[in-house]
Structures are given as structure tokens and as C-alpha cells.
PDB file of N, CA, C and O in Angstrom, chain B, residues numbered from 101:
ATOM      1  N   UNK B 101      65.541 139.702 123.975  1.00  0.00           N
ATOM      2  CA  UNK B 101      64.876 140.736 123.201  1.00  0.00           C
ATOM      3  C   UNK B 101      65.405 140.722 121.772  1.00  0.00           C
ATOM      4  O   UNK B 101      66.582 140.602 121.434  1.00  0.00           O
ATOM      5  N   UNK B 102      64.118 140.896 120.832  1.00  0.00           N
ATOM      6  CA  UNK B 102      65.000 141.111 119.826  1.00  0.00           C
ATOM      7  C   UNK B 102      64.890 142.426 118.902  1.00  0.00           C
ATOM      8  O   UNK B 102      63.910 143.156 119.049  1.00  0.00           O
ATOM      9  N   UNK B 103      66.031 142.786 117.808  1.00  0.00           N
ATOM     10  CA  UNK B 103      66.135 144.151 117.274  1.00  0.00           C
ATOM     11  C   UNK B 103      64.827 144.556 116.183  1.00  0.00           C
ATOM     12  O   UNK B 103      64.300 143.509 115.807  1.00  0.00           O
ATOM     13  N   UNK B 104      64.447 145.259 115.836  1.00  0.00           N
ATOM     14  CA  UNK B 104      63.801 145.321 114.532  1.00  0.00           C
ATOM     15  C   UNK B 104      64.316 147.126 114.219  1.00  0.00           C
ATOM     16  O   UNK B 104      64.791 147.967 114.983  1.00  0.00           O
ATOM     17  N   UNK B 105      63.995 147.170 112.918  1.00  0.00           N
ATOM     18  CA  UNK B 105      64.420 148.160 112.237  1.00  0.00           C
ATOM     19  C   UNK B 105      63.541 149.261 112.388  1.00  0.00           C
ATOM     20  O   UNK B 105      62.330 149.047 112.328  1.00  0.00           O
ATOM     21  N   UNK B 106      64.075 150.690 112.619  1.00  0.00           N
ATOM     22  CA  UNK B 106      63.715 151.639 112.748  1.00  0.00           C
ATOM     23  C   UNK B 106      61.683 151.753 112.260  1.00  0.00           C
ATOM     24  O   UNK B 106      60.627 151.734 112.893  1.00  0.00           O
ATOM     25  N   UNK B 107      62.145 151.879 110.636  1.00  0.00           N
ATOM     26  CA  UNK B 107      60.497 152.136 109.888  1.00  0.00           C
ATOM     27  C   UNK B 107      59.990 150.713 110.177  1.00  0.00           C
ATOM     28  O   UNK B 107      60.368 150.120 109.166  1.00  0.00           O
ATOM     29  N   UNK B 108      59.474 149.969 110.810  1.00  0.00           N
ATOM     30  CA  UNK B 108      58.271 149.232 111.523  1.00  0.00           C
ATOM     31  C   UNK B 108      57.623 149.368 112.702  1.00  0.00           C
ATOM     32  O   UNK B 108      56.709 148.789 113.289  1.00  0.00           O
ATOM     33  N   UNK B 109      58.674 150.713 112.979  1.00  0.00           N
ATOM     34  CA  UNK B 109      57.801 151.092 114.259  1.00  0.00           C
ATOM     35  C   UNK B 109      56.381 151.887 114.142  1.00  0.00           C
ATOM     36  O   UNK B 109      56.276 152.361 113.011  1.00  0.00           O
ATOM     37  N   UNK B 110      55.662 152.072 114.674  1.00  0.00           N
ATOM     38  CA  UNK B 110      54.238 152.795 114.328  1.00  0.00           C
ATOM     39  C   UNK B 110      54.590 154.303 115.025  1.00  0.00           C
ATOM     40  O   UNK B 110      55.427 154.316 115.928  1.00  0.00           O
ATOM     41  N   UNK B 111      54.000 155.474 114.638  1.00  0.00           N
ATOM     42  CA  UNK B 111      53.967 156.612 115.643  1.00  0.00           C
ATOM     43  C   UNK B 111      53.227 156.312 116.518  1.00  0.00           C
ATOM     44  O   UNK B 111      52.193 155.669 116.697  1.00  0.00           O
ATOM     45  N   UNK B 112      54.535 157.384 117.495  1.00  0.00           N
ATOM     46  CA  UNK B 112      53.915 157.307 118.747  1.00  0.00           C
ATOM     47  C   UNK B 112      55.322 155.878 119.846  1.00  0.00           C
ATOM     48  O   UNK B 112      55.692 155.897 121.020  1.00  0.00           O
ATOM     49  N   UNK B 113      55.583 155.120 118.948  1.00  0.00           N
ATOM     50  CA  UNK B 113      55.954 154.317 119.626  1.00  0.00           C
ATOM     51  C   UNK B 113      58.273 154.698 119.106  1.00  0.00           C
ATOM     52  O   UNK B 113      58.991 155.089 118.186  1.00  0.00           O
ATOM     53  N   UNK B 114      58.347 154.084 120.826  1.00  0.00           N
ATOM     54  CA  UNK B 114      59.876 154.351 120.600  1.00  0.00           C
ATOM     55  C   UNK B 114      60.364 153.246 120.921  1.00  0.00           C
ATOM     56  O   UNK B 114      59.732 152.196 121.040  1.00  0.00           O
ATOM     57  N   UNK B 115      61.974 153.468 121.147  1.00  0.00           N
ATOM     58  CA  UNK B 115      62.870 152.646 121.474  1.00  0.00           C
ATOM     59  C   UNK B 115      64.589 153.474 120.896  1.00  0.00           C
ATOM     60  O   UNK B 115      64.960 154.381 120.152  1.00  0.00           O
ATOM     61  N   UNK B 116      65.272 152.290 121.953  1.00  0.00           N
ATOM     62  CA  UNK B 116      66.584 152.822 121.770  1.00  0.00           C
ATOM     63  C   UNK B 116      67.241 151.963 120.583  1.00  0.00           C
ATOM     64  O   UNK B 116      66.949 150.835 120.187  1.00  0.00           O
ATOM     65  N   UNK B 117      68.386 153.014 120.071  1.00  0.00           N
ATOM     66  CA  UNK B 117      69.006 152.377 118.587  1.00  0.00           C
ATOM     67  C   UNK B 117      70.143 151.269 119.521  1.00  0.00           C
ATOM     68  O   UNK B 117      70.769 151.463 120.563  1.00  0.00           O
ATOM     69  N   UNK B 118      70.060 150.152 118.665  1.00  0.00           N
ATOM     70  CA  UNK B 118      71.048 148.842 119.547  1.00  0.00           C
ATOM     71  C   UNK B 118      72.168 149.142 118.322  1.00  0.00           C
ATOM     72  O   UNK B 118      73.223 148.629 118.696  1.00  0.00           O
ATOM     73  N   UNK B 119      72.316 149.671 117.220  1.00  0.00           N
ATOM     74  CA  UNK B 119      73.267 149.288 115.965  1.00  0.00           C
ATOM     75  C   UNK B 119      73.071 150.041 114.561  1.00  0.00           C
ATOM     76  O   UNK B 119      72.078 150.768 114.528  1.00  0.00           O
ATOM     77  N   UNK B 120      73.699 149.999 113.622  1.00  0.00           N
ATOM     78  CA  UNK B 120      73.092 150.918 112.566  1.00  0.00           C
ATOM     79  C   UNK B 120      73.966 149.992 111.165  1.00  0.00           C
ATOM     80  O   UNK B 120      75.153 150.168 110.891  1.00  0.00           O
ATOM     81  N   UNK B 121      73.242 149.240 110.597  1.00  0.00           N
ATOM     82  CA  UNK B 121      74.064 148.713 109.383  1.00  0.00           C
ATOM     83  C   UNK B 121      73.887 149.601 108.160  1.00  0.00           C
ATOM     84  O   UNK B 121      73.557 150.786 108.207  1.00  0.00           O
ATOM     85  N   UNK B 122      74.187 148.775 106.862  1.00  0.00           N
ATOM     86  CA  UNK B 122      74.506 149.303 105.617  1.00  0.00           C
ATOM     87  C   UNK B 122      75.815 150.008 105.558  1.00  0.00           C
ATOM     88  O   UNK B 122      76.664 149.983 106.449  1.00  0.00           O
ATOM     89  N   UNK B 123      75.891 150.587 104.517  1.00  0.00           N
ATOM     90  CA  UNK B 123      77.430 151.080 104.111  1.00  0.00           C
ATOM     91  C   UNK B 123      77.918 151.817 104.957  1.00  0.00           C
ATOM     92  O   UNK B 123      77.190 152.675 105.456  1.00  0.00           O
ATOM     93  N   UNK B 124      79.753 151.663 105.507  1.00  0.00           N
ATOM     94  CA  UNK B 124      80.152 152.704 106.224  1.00  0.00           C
ATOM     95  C   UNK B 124      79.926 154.396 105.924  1.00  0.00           C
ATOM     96  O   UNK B 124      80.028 155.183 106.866  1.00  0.00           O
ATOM     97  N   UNK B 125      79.651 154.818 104.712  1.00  0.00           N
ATOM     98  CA  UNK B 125      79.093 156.188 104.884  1.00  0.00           C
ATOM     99  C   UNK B 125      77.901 156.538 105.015  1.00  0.00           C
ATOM    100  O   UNK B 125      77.785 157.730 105.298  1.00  0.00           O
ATOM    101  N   UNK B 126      76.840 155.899 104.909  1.00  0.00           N
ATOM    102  CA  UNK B 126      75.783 155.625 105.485  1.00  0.00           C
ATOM    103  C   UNK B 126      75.727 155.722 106.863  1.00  0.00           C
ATOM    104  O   UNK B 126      75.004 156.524 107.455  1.00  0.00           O
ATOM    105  N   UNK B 127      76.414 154.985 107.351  1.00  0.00           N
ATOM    106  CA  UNK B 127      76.080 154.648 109.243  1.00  0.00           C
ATOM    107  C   UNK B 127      76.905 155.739 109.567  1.00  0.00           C
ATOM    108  O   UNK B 127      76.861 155.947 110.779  1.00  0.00           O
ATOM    109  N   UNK B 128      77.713 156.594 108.906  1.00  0.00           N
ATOM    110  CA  UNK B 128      78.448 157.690 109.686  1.00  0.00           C
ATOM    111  C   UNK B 128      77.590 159.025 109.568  1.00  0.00           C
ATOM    112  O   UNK B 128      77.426 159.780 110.527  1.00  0.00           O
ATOM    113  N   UNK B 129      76.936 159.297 108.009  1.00  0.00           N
ATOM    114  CA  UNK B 129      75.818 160.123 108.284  1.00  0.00           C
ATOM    115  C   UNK B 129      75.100 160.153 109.571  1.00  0.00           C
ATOM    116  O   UNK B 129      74.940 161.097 110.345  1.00  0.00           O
ATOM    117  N   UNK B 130      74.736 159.049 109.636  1.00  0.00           N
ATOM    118  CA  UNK B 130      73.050 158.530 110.694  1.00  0.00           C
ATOM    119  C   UNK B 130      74.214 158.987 111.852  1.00  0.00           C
ATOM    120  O   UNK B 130      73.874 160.017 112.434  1.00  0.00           O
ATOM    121  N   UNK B 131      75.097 158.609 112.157  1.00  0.00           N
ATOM    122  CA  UNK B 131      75.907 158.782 113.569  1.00  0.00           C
ATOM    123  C   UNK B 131      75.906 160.086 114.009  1.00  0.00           C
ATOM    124  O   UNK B 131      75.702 160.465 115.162  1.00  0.00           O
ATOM    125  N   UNK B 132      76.321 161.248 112.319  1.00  0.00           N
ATOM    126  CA  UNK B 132      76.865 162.509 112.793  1.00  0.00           C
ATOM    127  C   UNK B 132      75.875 163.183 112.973  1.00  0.00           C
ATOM    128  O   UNK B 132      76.103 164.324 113.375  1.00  0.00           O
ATOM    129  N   UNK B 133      74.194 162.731 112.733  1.00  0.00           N
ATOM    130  CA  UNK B 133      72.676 163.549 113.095  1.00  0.00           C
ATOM    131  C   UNK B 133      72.399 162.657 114.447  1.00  0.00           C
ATOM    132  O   UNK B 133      71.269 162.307 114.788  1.00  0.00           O
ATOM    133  N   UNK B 134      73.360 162.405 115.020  1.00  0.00           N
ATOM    134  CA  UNK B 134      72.945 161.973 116.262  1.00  0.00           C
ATOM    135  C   UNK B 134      71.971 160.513 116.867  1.00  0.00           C
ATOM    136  O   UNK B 134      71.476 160.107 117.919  1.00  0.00           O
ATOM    137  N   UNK B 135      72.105 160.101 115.432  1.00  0.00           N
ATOM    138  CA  UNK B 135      71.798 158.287 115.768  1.00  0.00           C
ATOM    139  C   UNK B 135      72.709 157.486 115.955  1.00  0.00           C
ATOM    140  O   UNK B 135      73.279 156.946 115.007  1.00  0.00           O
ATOM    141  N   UNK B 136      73.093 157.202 117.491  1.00  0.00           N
ATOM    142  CA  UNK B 136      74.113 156.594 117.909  1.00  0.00           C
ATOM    143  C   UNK B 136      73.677 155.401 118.988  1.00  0.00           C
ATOM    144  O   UNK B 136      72.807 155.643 119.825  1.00  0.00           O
ATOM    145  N   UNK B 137      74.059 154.638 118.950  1.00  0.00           N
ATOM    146  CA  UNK B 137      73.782 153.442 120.009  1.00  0.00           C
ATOM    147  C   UNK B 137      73.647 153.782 121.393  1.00  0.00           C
ATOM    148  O   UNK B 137      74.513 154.383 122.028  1.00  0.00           O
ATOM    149  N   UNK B 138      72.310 153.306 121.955  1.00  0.00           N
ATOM    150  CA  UNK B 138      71.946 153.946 123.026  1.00  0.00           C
ATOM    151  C   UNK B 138      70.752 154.866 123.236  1.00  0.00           C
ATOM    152  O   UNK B 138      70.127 154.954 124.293  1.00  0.00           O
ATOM    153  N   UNK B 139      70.424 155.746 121.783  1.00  0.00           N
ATOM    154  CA  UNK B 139      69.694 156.725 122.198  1.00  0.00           C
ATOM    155  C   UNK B 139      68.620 156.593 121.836  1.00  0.00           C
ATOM    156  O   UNK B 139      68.186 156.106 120.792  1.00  0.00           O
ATOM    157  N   UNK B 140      67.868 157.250 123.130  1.00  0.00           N
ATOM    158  CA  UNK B 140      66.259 157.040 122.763  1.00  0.00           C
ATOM    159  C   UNK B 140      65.927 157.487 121.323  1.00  0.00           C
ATOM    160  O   UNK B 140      66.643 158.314 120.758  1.00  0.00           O
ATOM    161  N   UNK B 141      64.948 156.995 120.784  1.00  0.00           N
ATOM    162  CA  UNK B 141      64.422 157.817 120.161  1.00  0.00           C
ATOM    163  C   UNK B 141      62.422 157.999 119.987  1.00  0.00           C
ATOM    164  O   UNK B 141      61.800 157.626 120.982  1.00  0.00           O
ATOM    165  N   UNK B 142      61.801 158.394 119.105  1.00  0.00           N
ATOM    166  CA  UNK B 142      60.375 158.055 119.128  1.00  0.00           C
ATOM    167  C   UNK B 142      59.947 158.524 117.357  1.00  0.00           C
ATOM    168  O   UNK B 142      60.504 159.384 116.675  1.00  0.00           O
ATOM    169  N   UNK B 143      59.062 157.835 117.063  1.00  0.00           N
ATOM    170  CA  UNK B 143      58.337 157.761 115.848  1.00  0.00           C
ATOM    171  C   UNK B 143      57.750 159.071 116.002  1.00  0.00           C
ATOM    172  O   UNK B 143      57.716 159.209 117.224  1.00  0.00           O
ATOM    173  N   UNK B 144      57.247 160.158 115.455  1.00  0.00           N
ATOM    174  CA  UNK B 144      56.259 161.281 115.775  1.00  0.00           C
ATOM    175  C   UNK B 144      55.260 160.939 114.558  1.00  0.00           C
ATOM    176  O   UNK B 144      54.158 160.591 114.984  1.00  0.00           O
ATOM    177  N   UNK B 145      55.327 160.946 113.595  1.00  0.00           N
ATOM    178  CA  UNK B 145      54.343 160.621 112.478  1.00  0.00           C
ATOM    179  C   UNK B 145      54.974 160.356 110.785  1.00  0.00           C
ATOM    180  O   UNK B 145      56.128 160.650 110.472  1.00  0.00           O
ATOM    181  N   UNK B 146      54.272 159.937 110.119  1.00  0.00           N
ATOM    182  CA  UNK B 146      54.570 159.245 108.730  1.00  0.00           C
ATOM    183  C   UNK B 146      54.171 160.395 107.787  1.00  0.00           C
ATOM    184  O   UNK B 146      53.287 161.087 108.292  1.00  0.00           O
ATOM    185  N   UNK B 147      54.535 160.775 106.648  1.00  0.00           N
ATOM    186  CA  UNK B 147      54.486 161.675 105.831  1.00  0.00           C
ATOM    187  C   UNK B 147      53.025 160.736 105.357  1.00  0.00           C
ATOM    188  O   UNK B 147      52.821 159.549 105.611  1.00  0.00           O
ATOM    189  N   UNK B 148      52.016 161.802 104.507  1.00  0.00           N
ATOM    190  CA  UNK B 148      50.705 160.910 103.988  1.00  0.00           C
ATOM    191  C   UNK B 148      51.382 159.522 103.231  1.00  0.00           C
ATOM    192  O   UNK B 148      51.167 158.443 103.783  1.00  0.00           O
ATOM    193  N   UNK B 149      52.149 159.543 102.045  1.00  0.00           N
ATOM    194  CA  UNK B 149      52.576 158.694 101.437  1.00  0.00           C
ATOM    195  C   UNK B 149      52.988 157.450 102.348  1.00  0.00           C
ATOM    196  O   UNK B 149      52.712 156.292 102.035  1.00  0.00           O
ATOM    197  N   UNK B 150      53.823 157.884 103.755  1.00  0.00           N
ATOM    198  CA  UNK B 150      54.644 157.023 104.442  1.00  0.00           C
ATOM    199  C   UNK B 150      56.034 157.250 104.005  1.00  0.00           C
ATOM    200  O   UNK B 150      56.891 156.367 104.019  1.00  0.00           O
ATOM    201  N   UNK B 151      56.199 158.287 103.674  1.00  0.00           N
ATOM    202  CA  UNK B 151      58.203 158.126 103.425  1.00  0.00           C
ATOM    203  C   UNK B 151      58.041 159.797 102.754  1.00  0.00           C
ATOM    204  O   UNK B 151      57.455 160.197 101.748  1.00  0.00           O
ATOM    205  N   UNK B 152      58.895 160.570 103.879  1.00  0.00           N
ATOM    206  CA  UNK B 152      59.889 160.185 105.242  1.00  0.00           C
ATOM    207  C   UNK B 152      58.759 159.885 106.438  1.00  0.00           C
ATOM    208  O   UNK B 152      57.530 159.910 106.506  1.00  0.00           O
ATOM    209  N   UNK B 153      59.596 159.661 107.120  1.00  0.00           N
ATOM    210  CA  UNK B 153      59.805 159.342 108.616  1.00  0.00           C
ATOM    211  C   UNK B 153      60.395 160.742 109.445  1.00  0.00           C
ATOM    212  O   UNK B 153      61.448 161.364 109.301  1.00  0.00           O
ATOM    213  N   UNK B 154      58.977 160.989 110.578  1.00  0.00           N
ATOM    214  CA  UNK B 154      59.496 162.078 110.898  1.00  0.00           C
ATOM    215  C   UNK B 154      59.679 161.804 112.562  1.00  0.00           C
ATOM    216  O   UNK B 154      58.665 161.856 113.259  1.00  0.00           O
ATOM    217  N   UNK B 155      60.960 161.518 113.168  1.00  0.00           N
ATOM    218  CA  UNK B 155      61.304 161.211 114.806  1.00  0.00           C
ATOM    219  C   UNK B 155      61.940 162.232 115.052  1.00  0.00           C
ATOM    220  O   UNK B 155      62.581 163.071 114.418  1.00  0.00           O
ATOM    221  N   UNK B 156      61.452 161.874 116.860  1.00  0.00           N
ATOM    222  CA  UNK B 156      62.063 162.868 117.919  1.00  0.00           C
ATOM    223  C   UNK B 156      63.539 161.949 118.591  1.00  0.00           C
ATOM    224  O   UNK B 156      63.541 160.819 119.080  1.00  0.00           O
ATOM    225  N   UNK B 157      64.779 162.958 118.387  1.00  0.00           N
ATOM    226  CA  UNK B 157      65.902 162.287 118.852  1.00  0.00           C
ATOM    227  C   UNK B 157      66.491 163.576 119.298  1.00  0.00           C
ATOM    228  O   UNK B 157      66.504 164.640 118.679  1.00  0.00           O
ATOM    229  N   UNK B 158      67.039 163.272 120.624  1.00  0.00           N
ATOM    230  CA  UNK B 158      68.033 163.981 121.383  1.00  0.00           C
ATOM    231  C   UNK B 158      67.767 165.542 121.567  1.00  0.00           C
ATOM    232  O   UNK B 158      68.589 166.435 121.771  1.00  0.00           O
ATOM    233  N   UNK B 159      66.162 165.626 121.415  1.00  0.00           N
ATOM    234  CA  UNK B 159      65.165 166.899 121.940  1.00  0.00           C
ATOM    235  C   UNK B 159      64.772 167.746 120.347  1.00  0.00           C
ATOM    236  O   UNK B 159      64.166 168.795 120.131  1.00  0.00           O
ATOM    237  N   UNK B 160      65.343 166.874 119.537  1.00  0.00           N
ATOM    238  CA  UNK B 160      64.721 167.739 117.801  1.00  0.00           C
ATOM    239  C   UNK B 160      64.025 166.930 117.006  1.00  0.00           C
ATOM    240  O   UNK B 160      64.115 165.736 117.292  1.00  0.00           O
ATOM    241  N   UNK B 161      63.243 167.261 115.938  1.00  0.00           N
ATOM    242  CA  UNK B 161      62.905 166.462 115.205  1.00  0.00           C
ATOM    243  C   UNK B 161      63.773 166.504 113.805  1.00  0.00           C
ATOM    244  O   UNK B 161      64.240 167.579 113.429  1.00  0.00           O
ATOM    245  N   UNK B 162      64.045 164.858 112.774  1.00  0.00           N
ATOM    246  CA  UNK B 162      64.428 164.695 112.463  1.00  0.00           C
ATOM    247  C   UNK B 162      63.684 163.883 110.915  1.00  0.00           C
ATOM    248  O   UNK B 162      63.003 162.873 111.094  1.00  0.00           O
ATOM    249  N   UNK B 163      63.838 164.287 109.825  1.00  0.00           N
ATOM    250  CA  UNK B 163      62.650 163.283 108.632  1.00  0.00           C
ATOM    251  C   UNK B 163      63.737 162.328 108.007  1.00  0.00           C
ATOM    252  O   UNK B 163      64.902 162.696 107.860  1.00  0.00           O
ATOM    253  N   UNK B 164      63.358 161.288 107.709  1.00  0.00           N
ATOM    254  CA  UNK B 164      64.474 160.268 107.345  1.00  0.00           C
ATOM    255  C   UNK B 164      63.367 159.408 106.419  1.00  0.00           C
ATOM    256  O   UNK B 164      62.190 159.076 106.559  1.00  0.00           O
ATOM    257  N   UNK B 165      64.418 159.232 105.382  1.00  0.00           N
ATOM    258  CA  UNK B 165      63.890 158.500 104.090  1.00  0.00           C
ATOM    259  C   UNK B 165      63.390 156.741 104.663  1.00  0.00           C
ATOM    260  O   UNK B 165      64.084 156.165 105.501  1.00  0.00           O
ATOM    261  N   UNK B 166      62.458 156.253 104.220  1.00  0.00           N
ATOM    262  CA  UNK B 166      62.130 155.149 104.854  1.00  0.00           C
ATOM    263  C   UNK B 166      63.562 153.632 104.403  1.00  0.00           C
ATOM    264  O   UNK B 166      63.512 152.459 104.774  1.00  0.00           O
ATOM    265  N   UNK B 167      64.637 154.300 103.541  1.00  0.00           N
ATOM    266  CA  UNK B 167      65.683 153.463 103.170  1.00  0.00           C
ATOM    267  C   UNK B 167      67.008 153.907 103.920  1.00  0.00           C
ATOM    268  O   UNK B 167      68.123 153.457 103.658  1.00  0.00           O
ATOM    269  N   UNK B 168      66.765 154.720 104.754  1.00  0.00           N
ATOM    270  CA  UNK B 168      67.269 155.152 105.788  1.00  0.00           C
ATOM    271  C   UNK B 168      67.482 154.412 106.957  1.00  0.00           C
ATOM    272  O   UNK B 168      68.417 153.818 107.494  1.00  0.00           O
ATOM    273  N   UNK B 169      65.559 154.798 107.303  1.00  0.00           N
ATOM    274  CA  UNK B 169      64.884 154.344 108.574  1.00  0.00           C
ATOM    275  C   UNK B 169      65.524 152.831 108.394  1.00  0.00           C
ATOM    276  O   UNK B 169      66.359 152.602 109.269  1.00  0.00           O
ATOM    277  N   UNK B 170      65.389 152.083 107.753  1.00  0.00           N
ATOM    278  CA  UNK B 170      65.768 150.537 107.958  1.00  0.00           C
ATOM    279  C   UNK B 170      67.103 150.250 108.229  1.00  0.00           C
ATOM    280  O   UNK B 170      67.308 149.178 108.798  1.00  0.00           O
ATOM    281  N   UNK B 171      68.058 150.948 107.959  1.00  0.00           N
ATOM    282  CA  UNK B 171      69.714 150.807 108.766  1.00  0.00           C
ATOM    283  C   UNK B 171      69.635 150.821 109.934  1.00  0.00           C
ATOM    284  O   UNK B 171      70.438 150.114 110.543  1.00  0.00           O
ATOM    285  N   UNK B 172      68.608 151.653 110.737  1.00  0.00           N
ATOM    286  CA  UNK B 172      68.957 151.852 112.030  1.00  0.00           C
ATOM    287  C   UNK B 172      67.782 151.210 113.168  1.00  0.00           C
ATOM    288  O   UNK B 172      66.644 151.589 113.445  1.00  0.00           O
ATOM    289  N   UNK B 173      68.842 149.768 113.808  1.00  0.00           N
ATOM    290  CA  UNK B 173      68.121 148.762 114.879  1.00  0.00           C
ATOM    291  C   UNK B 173      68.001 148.990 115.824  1.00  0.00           C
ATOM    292  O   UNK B 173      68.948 149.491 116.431  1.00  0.00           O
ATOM    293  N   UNK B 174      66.810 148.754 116.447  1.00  0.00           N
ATOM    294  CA  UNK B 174      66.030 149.302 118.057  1.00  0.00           C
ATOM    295  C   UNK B 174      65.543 148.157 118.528  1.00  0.00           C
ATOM    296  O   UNK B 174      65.110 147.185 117.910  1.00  0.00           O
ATOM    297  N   UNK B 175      65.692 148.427 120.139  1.00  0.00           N
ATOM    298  CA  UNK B 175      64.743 147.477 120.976  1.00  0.00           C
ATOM    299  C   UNK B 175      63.610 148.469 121.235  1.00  0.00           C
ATOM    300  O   UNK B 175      63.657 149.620 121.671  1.00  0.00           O
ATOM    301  N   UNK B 176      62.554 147.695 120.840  1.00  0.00           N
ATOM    302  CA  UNK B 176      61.124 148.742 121.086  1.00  0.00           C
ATOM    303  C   UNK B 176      61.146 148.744 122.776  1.00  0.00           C
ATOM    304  O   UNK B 176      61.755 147.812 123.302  1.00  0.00           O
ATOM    305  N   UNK B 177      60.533 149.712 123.616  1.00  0.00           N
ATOM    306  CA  UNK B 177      59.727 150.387 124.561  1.00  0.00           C
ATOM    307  C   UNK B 177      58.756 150.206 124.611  1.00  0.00           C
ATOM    308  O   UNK B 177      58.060 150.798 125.436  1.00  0.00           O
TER     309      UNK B 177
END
């Protein structure tokens, strides 16, 4: 299987985070809102523009900048 990055997923469609690159304060943000290796997550919908990114993780929703969304790697579902 292989990883792809968070924002190429379409709404509607999920998968679990395998990893989270870019800068160590970066990946510790994303960690401390609860994007951690392992967890499901799901696309819910795209702002009109497309950025943010608005997903369902760990029963809340969450909007994430689309330079965000690309730190954090999933195996799609």
C-alpha cells in the first residue's frame, strides 16, 4: 500500500494517518489536535475556494489549511 497526503483525498473519503512530516513544530501542533498515527480520520467537505479542509477526527470536526493538510500521510479506505 502506498501513503498519499492528507488534501488529495476527495470528501467523503477517509483513511488512517501512517506519519506526519515537515517541521518538528509543525508535526507537534497536528499531534496535540489529535492527528496521531493510527487514527481514522474522514474528509467532510472543501471550503468553496478549496482551502481549508474541513475533517472528522476522533468524533469532532476540525478545518486545516491545505499546507497543513499535506504533512499529514494516510492509507486511503
Amino acid at each position: 500500500m502506498t501513503t498519499i497526503p492528507l488534501d488529495s483525498l476527495n470528501a467523503g473519503e477517509q483513511g488512517h494517518i501512517t506519519g506526519l512530516a515537515g517541521a518538528p513544530d509543525v508535526r507537534r501542533r497536528l499531534m496535540e489536535m489529535g492527528l496521531t498515527p493510527g487514527t481514522l480520520l474522514r474528509v467532510v467537505r472543501f471550503a468553496p475556494l478549496g482551502d481549508p479542509i474541513d475533517i472528522e477526527v476522533r468524533g469532532y470536526h476540525l478545518s486545516l489549511r491545505k499546507h497543513d493538510a499535506r504533512q499529514i500521510m494516510l492509507l486511503r479506505q
